[in-house]
N, C-alpha and C positions, 0 to 999 in steps of 0.2 A: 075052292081050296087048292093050296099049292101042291105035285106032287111031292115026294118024300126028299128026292134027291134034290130037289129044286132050291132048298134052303140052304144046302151044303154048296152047289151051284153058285148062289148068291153070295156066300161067305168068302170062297172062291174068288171071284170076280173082284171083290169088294179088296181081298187082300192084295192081287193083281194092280188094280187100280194106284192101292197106296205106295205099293212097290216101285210105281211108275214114278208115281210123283215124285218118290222120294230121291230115286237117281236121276230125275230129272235139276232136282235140286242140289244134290250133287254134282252132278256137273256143272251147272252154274258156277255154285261156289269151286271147285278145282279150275274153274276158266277164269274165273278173275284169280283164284291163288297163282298162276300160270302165267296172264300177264302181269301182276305185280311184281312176281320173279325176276319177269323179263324187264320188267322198269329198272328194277334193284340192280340186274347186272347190267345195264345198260349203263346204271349211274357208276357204278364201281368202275365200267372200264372208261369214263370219260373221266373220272376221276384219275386211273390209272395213267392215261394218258397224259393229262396234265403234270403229273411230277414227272414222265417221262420227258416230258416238255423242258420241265424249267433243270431237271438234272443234266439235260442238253446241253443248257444255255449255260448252266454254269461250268460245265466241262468246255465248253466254248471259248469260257473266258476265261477261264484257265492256260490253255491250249494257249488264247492271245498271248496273256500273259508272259507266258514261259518262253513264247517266239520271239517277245520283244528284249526276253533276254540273252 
Protein backbone atom coordinates (compact mmCIF):
# COMPACT_ATOMS: atom_id res chain seq x y z
CA UNK A 1 0.00 0.00 0.00
CA UNK A 2 0.92 3.44 -1.02
CA UNK A 3 1.89 5.96 1.74
CA UNK A 4 -0.60 8.77 2.36
CA UNK A 5 1.21 11.64 0.85
CA UNK A 6 2.19 9.55 -2.14
CA UNK A 7 -1.26 9.92 -3.93
CA UNK A 8 -1.14 13.57 -3.56
CA UNK A 9 2.62 13.20 -4.92
CA UNK A 10 1.27 11.53 -7.77
CA UNK A 11 -1.50 14.01 -8.55
CA UNK A 12 1.24 16.52 -8.32
CA UNK A 13 3.44 15.09 -10.70
CA UNK A 14 0.76 14.15 -13.04
CA UNK A 15 -0.47 18.06 -12.98
CA UNK A 16 3.27 19.12 -13.55
CA UNK A 17 3.53 16.78 -16.38
CA UNK A 18 0.46 18.25 -18.24
CA UNK A 19 1.68 21.81 -17.47
CA UNK A 20 4.72 20.82 -19.55
CA UNK A 21 3.05 19.58 -22.34
CA UNK A 22 0.77 22.17 -22.45
CA UNK A 23 3.52 25.06 -22.82
CA UNK A 24 5.19 22.93 -24.74
CA UNK A 25 2.51 23.32 -27.19
CA UNK A 26 2.25 26.56 -26.87
CA UNK A 27 5.07 27.34 -27.81
CA UNK A 28 5.02 25.48 -30.78
CA UNK A 29 2.02 27.24 -31.79
CA UNK A 30 3.40 30.98 -30.80
CA UNK A 31 6.57 29.70 -33.22
CA UNK A 32 4.84 29.11 -36.18
CA UNK A 33 2.30 32.26 -35.16
CA UNK A 34 5.85 34.19 -35.19
CA UNK A 35 7.03 32.99 -38.33
CA UNK A 36 3.87 33.47 -40.24
CA UNK A 37 4.23 37.04 -38.93
CA UNK A 38 7.26 37.29 -40.16
CA UNK A 39 6.15 35.90 -43.84
CA UNK A 40 3.23 38.47 -43.56
CA UNK A 41 5.64 41.41 -43.05
CA UNK A 42 8.08 40.29 -45.23
CA UNK A 43 5.32 40.13 -48.02
CA UNK A 44 3.94 43.66 -47.11
CA UNK A 45 7.27 45.13 -47.38
CA UNK A 46 8.02 43.61 -50.82
CA UNK A 47 4.82 44.70 -51.57
CA UNK A 48 5.67 48.08 -50.22
CA UNK A 49 8.56 48.12 -52.28
CA UNK A 50 7.19 47.53 -55.45
CA UNK A 51 4.84 50.60 -55.51
CA UNK A 52 7.71 52.34 -54.38
CA UNK A 53 9.28 51.05 -57.34
CA UNK A 54 6.74 51.78 -59.93
CA UNK A 55 5.89 55.40 -58.19
CA UNK A 56 9.69 55.84 -59.09
CA UNK A 57 9.26 55.26 -62.48
CA UNK A 58 6.47 57.15 -63.02
CA UNK A 59 8.02 60.28 -61.25
CA UNK A 60 10.77 59.45 -63.79
CA UNK A 61 8.71 59.89 -66.43
CA UNK A 62 7.41 62.64 -65.40
CA UNK A 63 10.65 64.37 -64.61
CA UNK A 64 11.50 63.20 -68.49
CA UNK A 65 8.60 64.57 -69.57
CA UNK A 66 8.58 68.04 -68.08
CA UNK A 67 12.77 68.31 -69.26
CA UNK A 68 11.78 67.81 -72.66
CA UNK A 69 9.65 70.65 -72.18
Amino acid sequence: MLPVGSTCWCKKKHQLLHNALLNVKFKSIDAEKLYAMHQNEEEHENEDLLILDKKKKKFDEFKQILDQQ
